[in-house]
C-alpha positions in Angstrom: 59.7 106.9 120.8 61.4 109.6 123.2 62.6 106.5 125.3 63.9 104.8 122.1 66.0 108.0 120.7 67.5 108.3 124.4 69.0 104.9 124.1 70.1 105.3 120.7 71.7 108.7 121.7 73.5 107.0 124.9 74.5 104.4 122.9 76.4 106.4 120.9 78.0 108.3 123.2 79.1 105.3 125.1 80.8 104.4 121.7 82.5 107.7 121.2 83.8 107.3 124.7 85.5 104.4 124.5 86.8 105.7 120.8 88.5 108.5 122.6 89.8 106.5 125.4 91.2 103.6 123.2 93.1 106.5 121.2 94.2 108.3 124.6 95.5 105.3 125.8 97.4 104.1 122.7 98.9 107.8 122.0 100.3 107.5 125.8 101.9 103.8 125.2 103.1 104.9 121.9 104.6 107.8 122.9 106.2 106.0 125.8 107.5 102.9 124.2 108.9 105.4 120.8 111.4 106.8 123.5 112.1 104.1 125.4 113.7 102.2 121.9 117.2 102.4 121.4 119.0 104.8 118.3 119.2 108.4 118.8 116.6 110.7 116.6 119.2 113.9 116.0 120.5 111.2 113.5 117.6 111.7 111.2 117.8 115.7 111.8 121.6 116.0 111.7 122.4 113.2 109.2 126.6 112.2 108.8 127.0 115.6 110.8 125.9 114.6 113.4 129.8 112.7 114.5 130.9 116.0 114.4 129.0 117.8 116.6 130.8 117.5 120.1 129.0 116.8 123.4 127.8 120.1 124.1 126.2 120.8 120.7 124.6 117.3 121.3 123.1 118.5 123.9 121.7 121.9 122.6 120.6 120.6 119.7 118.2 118.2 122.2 117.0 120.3 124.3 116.3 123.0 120.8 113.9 119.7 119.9 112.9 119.4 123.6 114.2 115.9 123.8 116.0 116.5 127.1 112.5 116.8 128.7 111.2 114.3 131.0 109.0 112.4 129.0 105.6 113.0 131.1 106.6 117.1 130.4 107.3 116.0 126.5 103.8 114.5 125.9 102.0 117.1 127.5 103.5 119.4 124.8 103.0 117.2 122.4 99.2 116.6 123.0 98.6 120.3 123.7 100.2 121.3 120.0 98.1 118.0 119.0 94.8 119.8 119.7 95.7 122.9 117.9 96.4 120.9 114.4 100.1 121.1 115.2 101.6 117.7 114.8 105.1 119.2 115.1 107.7 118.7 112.7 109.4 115.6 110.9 113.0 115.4 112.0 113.9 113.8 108.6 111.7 115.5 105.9 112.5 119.2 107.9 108.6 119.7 107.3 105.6 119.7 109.5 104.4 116.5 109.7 101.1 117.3 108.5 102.9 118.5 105.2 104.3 115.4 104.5 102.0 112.9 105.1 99.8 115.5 102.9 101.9 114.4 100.1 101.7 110.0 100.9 97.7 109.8 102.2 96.3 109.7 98.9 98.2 106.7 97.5 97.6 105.3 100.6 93.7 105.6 100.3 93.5 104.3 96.2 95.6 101.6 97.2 93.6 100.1 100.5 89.7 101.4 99.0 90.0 99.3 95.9 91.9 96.4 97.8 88.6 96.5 100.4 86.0 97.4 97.9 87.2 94.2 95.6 87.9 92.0 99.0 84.1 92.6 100.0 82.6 91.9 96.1 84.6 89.1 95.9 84.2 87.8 99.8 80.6 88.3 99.2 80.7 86.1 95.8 82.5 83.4 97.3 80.2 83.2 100.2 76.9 82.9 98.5 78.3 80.3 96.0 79.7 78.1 98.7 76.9 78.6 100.7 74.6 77.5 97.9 77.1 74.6 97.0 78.0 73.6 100.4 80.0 70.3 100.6 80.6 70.2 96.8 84.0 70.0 95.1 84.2 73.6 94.4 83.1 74.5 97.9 85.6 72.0 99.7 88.4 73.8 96.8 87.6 77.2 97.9 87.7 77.1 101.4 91.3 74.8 100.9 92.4 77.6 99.1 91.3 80.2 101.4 93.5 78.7 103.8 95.9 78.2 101.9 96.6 81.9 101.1 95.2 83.4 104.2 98.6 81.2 105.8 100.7 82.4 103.6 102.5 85.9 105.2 101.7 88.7 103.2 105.7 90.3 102.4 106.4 86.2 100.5 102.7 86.8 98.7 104.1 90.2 97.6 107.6 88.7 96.5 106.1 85.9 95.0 104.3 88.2 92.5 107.4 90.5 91.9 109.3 87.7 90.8 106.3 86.5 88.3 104.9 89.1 86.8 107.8 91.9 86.7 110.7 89.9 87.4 110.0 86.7 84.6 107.2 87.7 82.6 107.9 91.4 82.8 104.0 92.6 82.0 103.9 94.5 85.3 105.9 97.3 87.1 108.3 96.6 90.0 107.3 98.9 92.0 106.2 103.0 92.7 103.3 104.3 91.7 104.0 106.0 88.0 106.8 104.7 85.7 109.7 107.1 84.9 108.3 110.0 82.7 105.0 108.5 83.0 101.9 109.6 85.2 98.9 108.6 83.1 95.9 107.3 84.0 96.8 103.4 82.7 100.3 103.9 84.2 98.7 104.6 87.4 96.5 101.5 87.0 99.6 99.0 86.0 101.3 100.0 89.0 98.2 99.8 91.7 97.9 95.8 90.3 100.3 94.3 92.2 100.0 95.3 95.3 95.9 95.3 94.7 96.5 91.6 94.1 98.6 91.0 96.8 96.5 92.1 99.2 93.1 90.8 98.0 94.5 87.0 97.7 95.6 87.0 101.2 92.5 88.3 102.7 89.5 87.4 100.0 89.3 83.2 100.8 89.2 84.0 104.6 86.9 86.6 104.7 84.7 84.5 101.6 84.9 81.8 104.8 83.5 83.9 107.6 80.4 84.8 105.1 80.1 81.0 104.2 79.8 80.0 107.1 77.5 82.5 108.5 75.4 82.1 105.7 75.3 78.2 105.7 73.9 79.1 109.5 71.0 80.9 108.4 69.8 78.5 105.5 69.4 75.9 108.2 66.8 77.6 110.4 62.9 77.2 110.0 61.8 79.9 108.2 64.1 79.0 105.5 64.1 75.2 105.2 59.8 76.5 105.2 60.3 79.1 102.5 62.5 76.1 100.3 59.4 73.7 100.6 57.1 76.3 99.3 59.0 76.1 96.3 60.8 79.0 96.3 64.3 78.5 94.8 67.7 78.6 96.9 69.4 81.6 95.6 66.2 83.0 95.5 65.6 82.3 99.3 69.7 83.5 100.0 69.2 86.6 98.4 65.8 87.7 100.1 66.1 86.8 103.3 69.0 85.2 104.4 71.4 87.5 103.5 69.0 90.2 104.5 68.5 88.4 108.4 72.7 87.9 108.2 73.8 91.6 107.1 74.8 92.7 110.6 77.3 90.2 111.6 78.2 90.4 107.5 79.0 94.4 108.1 80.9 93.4 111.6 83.3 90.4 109.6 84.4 93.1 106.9 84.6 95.6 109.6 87.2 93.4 111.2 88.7 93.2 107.4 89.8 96.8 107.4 92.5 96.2 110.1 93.8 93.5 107.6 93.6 95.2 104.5 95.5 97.9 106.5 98.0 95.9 107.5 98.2 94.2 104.1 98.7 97.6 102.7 101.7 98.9 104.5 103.1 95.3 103.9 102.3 95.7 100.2 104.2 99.6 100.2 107.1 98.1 101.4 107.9 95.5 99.4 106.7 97.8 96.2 108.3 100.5 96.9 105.0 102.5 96.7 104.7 105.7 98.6 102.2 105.7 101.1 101.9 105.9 104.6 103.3 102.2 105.5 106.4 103.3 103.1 106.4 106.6 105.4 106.1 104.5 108.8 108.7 102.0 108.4 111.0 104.8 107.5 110.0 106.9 110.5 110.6 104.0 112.8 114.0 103.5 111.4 115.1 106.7 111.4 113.1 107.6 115.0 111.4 110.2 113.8 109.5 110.5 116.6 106.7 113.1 115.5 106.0 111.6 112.2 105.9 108.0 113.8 103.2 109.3 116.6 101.1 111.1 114.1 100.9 107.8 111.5 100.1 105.1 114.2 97.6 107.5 115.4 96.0 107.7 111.8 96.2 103.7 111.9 94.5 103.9 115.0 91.6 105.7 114.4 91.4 104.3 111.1 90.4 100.7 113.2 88.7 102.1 115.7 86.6 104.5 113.6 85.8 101.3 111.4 84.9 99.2 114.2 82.4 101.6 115.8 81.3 102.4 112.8 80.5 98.8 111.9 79.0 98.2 115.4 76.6 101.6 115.1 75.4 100.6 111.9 74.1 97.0 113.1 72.9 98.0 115.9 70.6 100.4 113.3 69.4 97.0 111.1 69.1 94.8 114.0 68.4 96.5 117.7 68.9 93.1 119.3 72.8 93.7 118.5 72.7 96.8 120.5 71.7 95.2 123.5 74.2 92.6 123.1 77.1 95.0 123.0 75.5 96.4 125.6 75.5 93.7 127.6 79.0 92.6 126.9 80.3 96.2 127.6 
């Protein structure tokens, strides 16, 4: 039992290693490649006044920002205010950075939690059914149509519903997240739609795939074709003990969901206008606000890290034999 718990515990911390490394490593590339693009970021402090500032104010004003540093000596800074909470401020918004994204987080959480929560239900509904109706019509339809939208880039998905529902039928919102002089509850709701259904058709048929498929694996072992000439009926048998046998590999699939949904989000922010942290980003990388752009692809990152180790911890818990796979492929 002691030998057991010292295995789990090293497990773990292998894990949380490589979570802080991965992160490490992509704040140094990030930080790099940020100042290595082209456009000059005392455009986003400065603003039009920034043609009339002449050489020398130029200059001060960079080196007030510490953007005449050598680069090494400007991430060292950086990551040293990092670990104090200080993720300096936003050359656009004059704020800390912590400030503002304060203000976007929130939208940015309703709008990917109930795009993953309804992904998973209805992943997980189209998996069963298809993998209790394999080869019928309506299995061969919903894995067509799977395709079909999981093809289809997310941004023409998004337009595609603008000009449909707001544009020609006009039942839904354009875009933001409350109507002018609104902020109820149901106008909250009308405006999360779109971009909830945006995301959850490009996503749900591929996802619904992945568990199909899995699941369609397990009903053809032993133990189940032996449990199905017992008598003991197919969704019966699906819900007892394959799903039960396939749940680790069923966490790991949505696991690798959350990047998407992620992604799908920001996409979805863009196109509606709706203020959240993709909104924020694209903005920042325009404008090269530099701190603001550093401290939301960090978020992102350990957003997707955090998910996956999270997702690989917590099968390794229901089935040990996963552990020592990962081990092994480590």
């Amino acid at each position: 039992m002691e030998e057991n718990w010292k295995d789990w515990s090293l497990f773990i911390l292998k894990k949380l290693g490589v979570f802080i490394l991965t992160l490490f490593v992509l704040s140094v590339l990030l930080f790099v490649l940020e100042r290595a693009c082209p456009g000059d970021p005392l455009k986003a402090y400065y603003g039009g006044a920034l043609e009339r500032m002449s050489p020398v104010q130029k200059e001060r004003a960079r080196e007030s920002l510490g953007l005449n540093r050598p680069v090494a000596v400007q991430y060292v800074s950086w990551a040293k205010n990092v670990a104090k909470g200080d993720w300096g401020l936003s050359y656009k918004y004059k704020r800390p950075v912590k400030d503002v994204v304060g203000d976007y987080w929130t939208n940015t959480l309703a709008l990917g939690g109930i795009s993953f929560f309804l992904l998973f239900v209805f992943s997980m509904w189209i998996g069963c059914w298809c993998a209790l109706h394999e080869n019928s019509p309506g299995d061969r339809l919903l894995n067509r149509l799977g395709v079909a939208f999981s093809s289809i880039p997310g941004f023409f998905i998004a337009m595609l519903m603008l000009v449909i529902f707001a544009s020609e039928l006009r039942i839904l919102p354009l875009g933001g997240v409350y109507s002018y002089g609104g902020g109820g509850f149901a106008d909250r709701v009308q405006h999360l739609i779109l971009p909830v259904l945006t995301i959850v058709l490009g996503h749900t048929g591929y996802y619904g795939r992945l568990i199909r498929d899995r699941l369609t694996e397990e009903t053809r072992k032993d133990y189940v074709i032996q449990k199905k000439a017992s008598g003991m009926a197919p969704a019966v048998n699906l819900r007892r003990h394959c799903l039960k046998n396939a749940r680790p590999q069923i966490i790991q699939i949505m696991a690798l969901a959350a990047p998407h949904v992620l992604g799908g989000t920001y996409v979805a922010e863009m196109v509606f206008s709706y203020p959240g942290l993709g909104l924020l980003s694209f903005q920042a990388a325009g404008d090269r606000d530099y701190n603001m752009l550093m401290a939301l692809t960090l978020i992102t990152g350990v957003v997707i890290c955090a998910f996956n180790m999270i997702a690989e911890i917590v099968s390794a818990r229901i089935d040990p034999r996963t552990r020592h796979g990962l081990e092994a492929a480590a």
